[in-house]
N, C-alpha and C positions, 0 to 999 in steps of 0.2 A: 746153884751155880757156884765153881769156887774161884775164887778171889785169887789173882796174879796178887803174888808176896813184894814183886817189884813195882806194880801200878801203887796210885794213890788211893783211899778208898774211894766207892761209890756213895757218887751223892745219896742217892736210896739207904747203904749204909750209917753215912751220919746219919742221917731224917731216921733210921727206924725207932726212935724213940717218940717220936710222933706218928709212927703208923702211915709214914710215905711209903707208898711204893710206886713202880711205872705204871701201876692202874688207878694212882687218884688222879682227881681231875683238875683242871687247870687253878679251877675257880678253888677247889678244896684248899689247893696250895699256896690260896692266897691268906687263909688264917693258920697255915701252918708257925708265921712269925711269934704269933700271939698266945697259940697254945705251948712252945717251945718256952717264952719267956716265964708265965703261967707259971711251968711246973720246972724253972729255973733247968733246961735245959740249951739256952742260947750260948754252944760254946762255939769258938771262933771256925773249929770245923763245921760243925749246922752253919752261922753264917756263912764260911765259903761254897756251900752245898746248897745252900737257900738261891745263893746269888748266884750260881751255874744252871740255876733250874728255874729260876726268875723269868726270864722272857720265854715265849715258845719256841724262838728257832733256835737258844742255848738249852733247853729241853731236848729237842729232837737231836740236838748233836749228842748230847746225853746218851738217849736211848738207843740212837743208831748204833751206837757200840756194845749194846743188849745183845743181839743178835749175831751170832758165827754164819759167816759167810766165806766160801769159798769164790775168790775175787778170780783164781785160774777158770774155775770152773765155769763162773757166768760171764764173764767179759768176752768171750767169743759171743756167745746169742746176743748181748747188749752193745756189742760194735753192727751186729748184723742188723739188729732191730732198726739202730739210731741212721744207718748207712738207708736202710727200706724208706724210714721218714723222711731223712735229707731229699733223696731220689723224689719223691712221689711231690715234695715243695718245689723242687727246684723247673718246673714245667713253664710254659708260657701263662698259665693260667695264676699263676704265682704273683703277679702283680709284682710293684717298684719296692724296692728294699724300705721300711722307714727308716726316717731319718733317726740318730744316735736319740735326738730330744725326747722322741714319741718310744725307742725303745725303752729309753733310763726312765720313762715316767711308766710306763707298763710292768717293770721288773720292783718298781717301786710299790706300784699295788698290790702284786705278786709276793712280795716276802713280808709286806706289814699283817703280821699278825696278833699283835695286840692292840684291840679296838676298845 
């Protein structure tokens, strides 16, 4: 993959001194601090690259940007998709909207992902 000259590097980048890449695993990357210090490789880029990749959901925004994606191309079938879903919820069968409380504590469990 080559490297935009005007982005910043990839956290993967710094870390490859430690043998990161988007297929270690979460847990690997939790002694990456320690082999980094180890072999005196803890410089302030590894730190800023450690702590973009620290929690899971600053991971996945990470990696989302792994991948080329054509946004013209799929945002027609993913407006039709989401439009199919809304349609098929919105019936009598659909029950009373929850309340905001019951939403905000559901989206709550939904994005905590370090346990």
């Amino acid at each position: 993959m080559m490297q935009d000259p005007d982005r910043p590097p990839s956290p993967y980048d710094a870390l490859a001194g430690a043998s990161v890449t988007p297929w270690t695993s979460h847990a690997e990357l939790r002694d990456v601090p320690f082999e980094l210090l180890a072999r005196r490789l803890m410089t302030p880029a590894a730190q800023a690259a450690l702590e973009r990749l620290r929690t899971v959901p600053g991971r996945l925004l990470v990696d989302l940007f792994l991948y080329d994606v054509d946004v013209a191309a799929e945002l027609p079938g993913a407006v039709a998709e989401l439009d199919r879903l809304l349609a098929g919820a919105a019936g009598p069968d659909a029950g009373e909207p929850l309340p905001d409380e019951a939403v905000a504590g559901l989206l709550d469990e939904l994005i905590r992902f370090d346990v």
